[in-house]
C-alpha positions, 0 to 999 in steps of 0.5 A: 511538185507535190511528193506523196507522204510517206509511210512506215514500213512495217519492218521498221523499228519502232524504237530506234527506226532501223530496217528489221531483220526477217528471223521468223515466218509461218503460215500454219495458221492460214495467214502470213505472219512474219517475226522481225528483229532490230538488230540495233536494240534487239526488239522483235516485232510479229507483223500479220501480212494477212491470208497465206497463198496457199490458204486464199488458192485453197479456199478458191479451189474449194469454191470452184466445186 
């Protein structure tokens, strides 16, 4: 039997390989960007999850007149 291969998540370590911490998330700017951090070696990471729910349901909405 085959197993998919993996793939890293985006809220690993890059240094040391440890599950992150979500310490941060804003969606001001219109997209979803989260700020995580390794509590193991203190490194932070911001990761873009792209547009925010509220952006994408408001462009819709605008396009619907």
């Amino acid at each position: 039997m085959n197993e998919p291969a993996s793939t890293a998540s985006p809220t690993t370590c890059p240094n040391c390989g440890v599950e992150m911490i979500l310490v941060d998330r804003s969606t001001m700017s219109g997209d979803d960007m989260r700020t995580y951090r390794c509590d193991h070696c203190r490194e932070e990471k911001i990761v873009d999850f792209g547009m925010a729910t509220w952006k994408a349901l408001s462009d819709a909405r605008k396009s619907d007149k």
